[in-house]
N, C-alpha and C positions, 0 to 999 in steps of 0.2 A: 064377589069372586076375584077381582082384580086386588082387590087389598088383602087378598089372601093370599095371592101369588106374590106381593108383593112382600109380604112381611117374611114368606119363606125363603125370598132371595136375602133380604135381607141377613137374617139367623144364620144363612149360611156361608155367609163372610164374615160375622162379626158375633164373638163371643156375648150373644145376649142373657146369658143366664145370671154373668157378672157384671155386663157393660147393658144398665138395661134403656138402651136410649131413650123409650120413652117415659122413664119414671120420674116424676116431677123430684123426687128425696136426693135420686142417683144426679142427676143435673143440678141440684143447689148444690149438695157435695164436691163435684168437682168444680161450680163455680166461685164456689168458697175457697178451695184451697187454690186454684189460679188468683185469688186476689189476693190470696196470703203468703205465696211462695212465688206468683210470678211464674209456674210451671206446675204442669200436671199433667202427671206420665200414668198412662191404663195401660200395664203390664195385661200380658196376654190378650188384648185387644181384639184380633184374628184368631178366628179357628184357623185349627192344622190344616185341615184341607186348602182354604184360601191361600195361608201362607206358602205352603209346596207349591201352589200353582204359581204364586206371585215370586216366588224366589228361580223357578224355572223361568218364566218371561224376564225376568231381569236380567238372568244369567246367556239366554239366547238375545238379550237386545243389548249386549256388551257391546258386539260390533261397530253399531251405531253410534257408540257416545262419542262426542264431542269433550273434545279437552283443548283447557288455551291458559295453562299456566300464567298466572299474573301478578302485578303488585298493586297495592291500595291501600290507603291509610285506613284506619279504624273508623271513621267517620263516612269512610264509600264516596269522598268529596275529591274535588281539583287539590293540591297543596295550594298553602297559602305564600306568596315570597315576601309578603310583610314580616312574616315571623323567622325564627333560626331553625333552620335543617334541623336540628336536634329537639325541636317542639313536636309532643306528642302527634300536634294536629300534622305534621308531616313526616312523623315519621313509616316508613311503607312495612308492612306484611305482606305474606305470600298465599296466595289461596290456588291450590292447583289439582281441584278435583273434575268431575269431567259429567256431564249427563246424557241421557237422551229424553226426547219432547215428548210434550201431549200428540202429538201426528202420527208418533210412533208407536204408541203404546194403545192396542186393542181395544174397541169398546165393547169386547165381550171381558177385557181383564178385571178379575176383582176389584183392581185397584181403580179403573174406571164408573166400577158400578156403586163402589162405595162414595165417590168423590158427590157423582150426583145423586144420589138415592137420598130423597125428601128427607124421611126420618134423622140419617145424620145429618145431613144441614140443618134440621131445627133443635137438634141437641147441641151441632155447632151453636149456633146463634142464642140460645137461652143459658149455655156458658163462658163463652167469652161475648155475652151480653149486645149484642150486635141486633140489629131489626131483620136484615138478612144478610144474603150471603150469594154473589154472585163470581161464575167462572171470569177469566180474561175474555178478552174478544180477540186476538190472534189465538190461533191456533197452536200455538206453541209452549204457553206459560201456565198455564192451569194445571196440568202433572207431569211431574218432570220423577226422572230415576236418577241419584246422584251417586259415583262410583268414584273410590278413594284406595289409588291402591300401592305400595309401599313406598313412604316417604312424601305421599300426597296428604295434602290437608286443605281446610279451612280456615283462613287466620282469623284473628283476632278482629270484630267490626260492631257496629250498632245497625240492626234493622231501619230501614227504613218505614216499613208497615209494624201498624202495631201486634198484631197478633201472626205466629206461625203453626201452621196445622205440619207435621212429620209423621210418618210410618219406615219403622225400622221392621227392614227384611232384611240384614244380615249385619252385625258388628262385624270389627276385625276383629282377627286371634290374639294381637297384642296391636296397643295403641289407635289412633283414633276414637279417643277418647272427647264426649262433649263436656267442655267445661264451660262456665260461666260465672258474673258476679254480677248479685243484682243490686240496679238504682243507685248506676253509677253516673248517670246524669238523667238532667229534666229537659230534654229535648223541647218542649214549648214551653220555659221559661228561658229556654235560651241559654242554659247553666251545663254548659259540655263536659265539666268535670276532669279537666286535665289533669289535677295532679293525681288524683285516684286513680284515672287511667295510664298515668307515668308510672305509678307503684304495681299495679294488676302486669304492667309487659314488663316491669324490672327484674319480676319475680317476689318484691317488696310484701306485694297480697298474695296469697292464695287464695284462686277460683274453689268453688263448686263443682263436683263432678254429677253429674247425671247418668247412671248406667241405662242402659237399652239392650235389650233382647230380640230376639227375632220376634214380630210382630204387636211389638208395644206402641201404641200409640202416645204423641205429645202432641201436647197445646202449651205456646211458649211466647211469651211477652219479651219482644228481643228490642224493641226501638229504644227504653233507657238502661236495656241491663249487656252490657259485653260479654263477649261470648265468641268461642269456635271450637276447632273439631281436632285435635293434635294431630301430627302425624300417624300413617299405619306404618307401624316397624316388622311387620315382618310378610310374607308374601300372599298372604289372606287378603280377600278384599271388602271394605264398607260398602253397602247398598244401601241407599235410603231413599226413601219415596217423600215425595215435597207435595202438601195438597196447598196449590194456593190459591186466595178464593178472595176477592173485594167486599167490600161493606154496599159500594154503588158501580152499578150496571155500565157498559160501554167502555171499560178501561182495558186499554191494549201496552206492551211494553212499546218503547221506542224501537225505532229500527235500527239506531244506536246500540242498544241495549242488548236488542236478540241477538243481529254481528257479534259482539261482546260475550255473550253469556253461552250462545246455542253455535256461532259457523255460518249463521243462515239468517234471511229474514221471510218470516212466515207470512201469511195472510190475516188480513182482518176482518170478522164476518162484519 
């Protein structure tokens, strides 16, 4: 009876007629095409219901976001003063979008009950090939709601984790736009890739664009491919939902980090 109650919650968050998580065919499919493109986006993801619910909590937990407009080089490092100001690895971007926390966000909200509900985390894990799949341990980083709204962006950076789980609950009407360019460095060979990454901010390359719809989910390989989120040009705003999840159990952000990133610093169970 309980696995029956359970798989009903499930269905009804998550378009499983197309997204069938437990189908071993549907799981090699997209983990095939993450190893081939480095991304893979499951359009219509959410049923409409979940999504109205989850686009109403986002839009009543505006209030709450945190914003701290900032600068960083592509690398998310210290600059270096061995090198010249005009070296990729110092040159600063702007990232100045704004969220609110896991503390904040319901554990009756969709987007909570999807995060931990078993069956996605082992569809997680049997496509971006993981053993499992664990929340943070402060209370603050495991679902965050991220809001971009005109003239706000994402700059240009390389992940520090290798795999990103997103849920788009609302694009802009024009711009903020994700782009990216993959395997543009090897991050453990140590190969940073500067001048590719001097031609991608010169404008030299053209990125990738990735469109997203309300309620598409992505799974995104960002530690060696660049990447961010353009400007929103016009008074519409981006909502997006960040599922972030560890490979190994006990890891919290610094209290560095949360200051930084949230206004605050959370607790750690």
């Amino acid at each position: 009876m309980e696995q029956e109650l359970y798989e009903m919650s499930i269905d009804r968050i998550v378009n499983t007629d197309i997204h069938k998580l437990s189908d071993a065919s549907w799981r090699r499919e997209k983990r095939e095409e993450l190893r081939a493109k480095g991304a893979s986006a499951m359009t219509g993801f959410l049923r409409a219901e979940a999504l109205a619910e989850l686009q109403k909590e986002a839009e009543e937990g505006f209030d709450a976001a945190y914003f701290n407009p900032q600068t960083h080089n592509i690398y998310l490092t210290q600059p270096d003063p061995e090198l010249p100001a005009s070296h990729i690895r110092n040159k600063e971007v702007t990232s100045s979008k704004g969220c609110i926390c896991d503390d904040v966000i319901a554990a009756s909200s969709p987007l909570k009950q999807l995060y931990h509900d078993p069956l996605f985390k082992a569809a997680l894990c049997d496509i971006l090939e993981e053993d499992a799949l664990y929340p943070y341990a402060d209370n603050l980083s495991s679902v965050n709601i991220h809001y971009a709204r005109k003239g706000e962006e994402l700059g240009w950076h390389f992940d520090n984790s290798s795999f990103a789980v997103t849920l788009m609950i609302q694009p802009a009407a024009s711009g903020g736009a994700f782009e990216y360019v993959r395997d543009v460095r090897n991050a453990d060979a140590g190969d940073m890739g500067f001048a590719a990454c001097d031609d991608i901010l010169s404008g030299k390359r053209r990125p990738e664009e990735l469109k997203m719809q309300p309620g598409d989910l992505l799974l995104f390989r960002g530690r060696n491919s660049l990447h961010r989120v353009t400007p929103v040009e016009d008074d519409s705003m981006r909502q997006l939902a960040v599922l972030a999840y560890n490979n190994t159990p006990g890891i919290s952000l610094s209290e560095h980090a949360m200051k930084t990133f949230y206004g605050r610093i959370g607790s750690v169970q």
